[in-house]
LUMPAKOL-986568 format. One line per field, with one value per residue: residue number from 1; residue in one letter; x, y, z of N, C-alpha, C, O, CB in turn. Coordinates in steps of 0.2 Angstrom, whole numbers. Each point is the difference from the previous one (the first is absolute). Glycine has a CB too. Example, Ala and Ser with C-alpha at 12.3 -4.5 7.8 and 13.67 -1.06 7.14 Angstrom:
BEGIN
lomi	[1; 2]
bake	[a; s]
n.u	[66; 7]
n.v	[-28; 11]
n.w	[39; -10]
ca.u	[-4; 4]
ca.v	[6; 6]
ca.w	[0; 1]
c.u	[4; -4]
c.v	[6; 5]
c.w	[0; 3]
o.u	[5; 3]
o.v	[-1; 6]
o.w	[3; 1]
cb.u	[-14; 3]
cb.v	[-5; -9]
cb.w	[3; -11]
END
This chain:
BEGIN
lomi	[1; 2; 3; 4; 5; 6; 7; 8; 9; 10; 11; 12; 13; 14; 15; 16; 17; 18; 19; 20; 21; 22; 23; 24; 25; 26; 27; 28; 29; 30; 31; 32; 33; 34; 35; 36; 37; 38; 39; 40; 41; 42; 43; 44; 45; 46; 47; 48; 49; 50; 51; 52; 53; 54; 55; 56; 57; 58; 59; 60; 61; 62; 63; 64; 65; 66; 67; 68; 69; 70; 71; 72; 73; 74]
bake	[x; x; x; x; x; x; x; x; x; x; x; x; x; x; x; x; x; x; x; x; x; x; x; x; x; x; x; x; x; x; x; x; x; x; x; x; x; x; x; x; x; x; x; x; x; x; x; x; x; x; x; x; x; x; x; x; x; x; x; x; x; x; x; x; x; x; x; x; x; x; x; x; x; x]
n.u	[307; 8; -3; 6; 15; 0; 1; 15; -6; 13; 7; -11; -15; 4; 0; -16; -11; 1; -7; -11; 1; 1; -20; -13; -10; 4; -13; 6; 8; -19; -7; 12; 0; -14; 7; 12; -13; -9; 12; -3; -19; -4; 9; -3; -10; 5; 13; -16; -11; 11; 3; -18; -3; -18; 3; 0; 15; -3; 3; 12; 12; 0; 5; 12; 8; 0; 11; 19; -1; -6; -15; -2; 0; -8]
n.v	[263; -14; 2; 13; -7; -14; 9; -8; 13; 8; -2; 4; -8; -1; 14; 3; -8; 14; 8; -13; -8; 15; 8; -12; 12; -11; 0; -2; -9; -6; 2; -7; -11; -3; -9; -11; -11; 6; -2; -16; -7; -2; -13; -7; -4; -4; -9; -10; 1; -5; -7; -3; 13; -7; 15; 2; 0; 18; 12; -10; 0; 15; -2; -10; 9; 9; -5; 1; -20; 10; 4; -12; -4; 10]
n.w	[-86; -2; -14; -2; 4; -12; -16; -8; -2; -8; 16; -8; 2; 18; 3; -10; 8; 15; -5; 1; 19; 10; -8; 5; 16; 8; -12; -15; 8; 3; -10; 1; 9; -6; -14; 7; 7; -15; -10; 6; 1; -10; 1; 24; -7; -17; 7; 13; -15; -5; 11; -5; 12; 5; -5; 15; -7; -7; 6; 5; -10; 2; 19; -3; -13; 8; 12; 4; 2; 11; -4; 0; 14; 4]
ca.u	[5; 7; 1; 2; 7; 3; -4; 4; -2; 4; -1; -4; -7; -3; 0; -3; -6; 0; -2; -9; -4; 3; -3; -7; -3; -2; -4; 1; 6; -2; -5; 3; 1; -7; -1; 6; -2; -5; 6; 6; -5; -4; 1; 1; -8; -2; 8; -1; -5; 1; 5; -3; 0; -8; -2; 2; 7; 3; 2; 2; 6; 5; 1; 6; 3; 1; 2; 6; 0; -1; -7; -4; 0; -3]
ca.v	[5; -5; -2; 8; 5; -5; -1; 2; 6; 6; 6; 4; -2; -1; 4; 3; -7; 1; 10; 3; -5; 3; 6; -1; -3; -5; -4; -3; -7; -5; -4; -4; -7; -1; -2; -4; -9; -4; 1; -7; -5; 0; -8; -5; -4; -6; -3; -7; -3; -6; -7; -5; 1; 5; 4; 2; -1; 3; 6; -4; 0; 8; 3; -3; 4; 8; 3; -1; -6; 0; 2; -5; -4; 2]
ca.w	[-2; 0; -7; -4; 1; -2; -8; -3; -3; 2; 8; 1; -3; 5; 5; -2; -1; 9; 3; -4; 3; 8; 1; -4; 7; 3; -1; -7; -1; 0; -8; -5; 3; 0; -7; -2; 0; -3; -7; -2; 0; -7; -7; 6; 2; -4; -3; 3; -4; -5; 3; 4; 5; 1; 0; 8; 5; -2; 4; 3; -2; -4; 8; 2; -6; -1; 7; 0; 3; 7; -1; -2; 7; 6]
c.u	[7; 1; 3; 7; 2; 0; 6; 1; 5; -1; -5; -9; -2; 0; -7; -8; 0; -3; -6; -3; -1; -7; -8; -5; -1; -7; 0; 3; -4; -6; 4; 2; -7; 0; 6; -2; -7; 2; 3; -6; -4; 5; 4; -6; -2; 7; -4; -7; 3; 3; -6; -2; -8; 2; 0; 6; 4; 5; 6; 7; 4; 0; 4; 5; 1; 5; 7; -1; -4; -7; -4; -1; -3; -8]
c.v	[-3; -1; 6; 1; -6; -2; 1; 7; 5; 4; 4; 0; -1; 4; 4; -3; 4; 5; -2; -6; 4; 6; -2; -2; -6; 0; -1; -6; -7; -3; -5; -6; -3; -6; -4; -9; -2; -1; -9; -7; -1; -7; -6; -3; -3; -6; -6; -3; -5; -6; -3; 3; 2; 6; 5; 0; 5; 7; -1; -1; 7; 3; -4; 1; 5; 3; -4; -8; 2; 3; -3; -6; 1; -2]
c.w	[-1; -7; -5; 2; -4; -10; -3; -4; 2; 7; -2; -1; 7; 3; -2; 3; 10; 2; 0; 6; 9; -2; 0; 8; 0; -4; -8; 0; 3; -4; -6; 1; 0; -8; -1; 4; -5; -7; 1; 3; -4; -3; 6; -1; -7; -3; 6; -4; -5; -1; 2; 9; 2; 4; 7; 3; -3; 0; 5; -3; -2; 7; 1; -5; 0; 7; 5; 5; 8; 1; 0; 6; 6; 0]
o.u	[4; 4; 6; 2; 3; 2; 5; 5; 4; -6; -6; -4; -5; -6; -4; -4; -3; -5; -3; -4; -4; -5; -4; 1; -1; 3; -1; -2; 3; -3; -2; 0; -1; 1; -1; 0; 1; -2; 0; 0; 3; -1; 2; 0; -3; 0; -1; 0; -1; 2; 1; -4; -2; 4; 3; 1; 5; 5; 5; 5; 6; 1; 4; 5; 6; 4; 1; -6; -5; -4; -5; -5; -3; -3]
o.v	[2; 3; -1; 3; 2; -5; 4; 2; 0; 3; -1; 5; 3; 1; 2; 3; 4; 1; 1; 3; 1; 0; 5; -5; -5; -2; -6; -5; -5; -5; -5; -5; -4; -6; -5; -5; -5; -6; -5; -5; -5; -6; -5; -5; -5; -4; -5; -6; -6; -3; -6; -3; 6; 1; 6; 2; 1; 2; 3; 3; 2; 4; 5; 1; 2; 5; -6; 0; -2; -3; 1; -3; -4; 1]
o.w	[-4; -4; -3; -4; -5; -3; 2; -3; 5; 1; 2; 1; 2; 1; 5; 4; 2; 4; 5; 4; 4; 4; -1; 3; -4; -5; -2; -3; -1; -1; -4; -4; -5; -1; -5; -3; -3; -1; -3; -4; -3; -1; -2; -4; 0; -4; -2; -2; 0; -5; 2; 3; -3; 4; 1; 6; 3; -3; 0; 2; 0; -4; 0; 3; -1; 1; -1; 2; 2; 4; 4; 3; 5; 4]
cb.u	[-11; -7; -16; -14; -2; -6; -19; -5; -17; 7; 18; 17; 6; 9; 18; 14; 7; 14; 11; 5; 9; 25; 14; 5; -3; 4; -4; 2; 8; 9; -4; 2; 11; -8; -6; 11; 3; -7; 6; 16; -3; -2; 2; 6; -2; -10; 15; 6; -7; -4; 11; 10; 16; -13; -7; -10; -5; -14; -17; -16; -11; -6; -13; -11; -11; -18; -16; 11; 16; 17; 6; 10; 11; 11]
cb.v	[7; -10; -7; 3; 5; 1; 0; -13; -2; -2; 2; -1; -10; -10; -3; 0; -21; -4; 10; -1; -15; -3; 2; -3; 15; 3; 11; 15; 13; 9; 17; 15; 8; 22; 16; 18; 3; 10; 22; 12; 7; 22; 14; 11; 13; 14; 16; 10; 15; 10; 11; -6; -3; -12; -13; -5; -14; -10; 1; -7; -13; 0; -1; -9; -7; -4; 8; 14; -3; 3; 5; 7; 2; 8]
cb.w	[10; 15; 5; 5; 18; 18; -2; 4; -4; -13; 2; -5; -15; -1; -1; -14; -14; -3; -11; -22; -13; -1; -3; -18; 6; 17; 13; -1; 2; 9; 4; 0; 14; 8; 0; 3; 18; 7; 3; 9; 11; -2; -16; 13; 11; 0; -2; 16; 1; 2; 3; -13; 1; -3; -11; -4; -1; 2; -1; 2; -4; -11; 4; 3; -4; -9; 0; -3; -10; -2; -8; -16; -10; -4]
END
C-alpha cells in the first residue's frame, strides 16, 4: 500500500485504488496475492532457465527473488 500512497497518479484515483483494495476480503486479498506471485514467477524462472540455470536449482533461485532477504536466511 506504501508504493500506492507514493504513486504519481491523480490524489484522487489513489485514494480511490486504496478504498476498493482496503474493502476487498481477507480471503480474496489472498488469492490475489496467491495469482499475483504465480503471474510474476513464471518469466523469473524461465528468465534463470534461460541462463542455463538447471532446472532443480530453480525454485530455489525464485523463492530467494520473491521472498524478502531476512526470510530467506532463515
Amino acid at each position: 500500500m506504501r508504493d500506492l500512497e507514493r504513486n504519481k497518479q491523480d490524489p484522487k484515483v489513489t485514494r480511490k485504488h486504496i478504498e476498493i483494495l482496503r474493502n476487498i476480503p481477507g480471503e480474496e486479498k489472498f488469492e490475489l496475492a496467491a495469482e499475483l506471485y504465480e503471474f510474476s514467477r513464471k518469466p523469473i524462472e524461465q528468465g534463470l532457465l534461460n541462463r542455463g540455470i538447471p532446472p532443480y536449482l530453480v525454485q530455489k533461485e525464485v523463492i530467494k527473488r520473491c521472498l524478502p532477504g531476512e526470510i530467506v536466511k532463515k
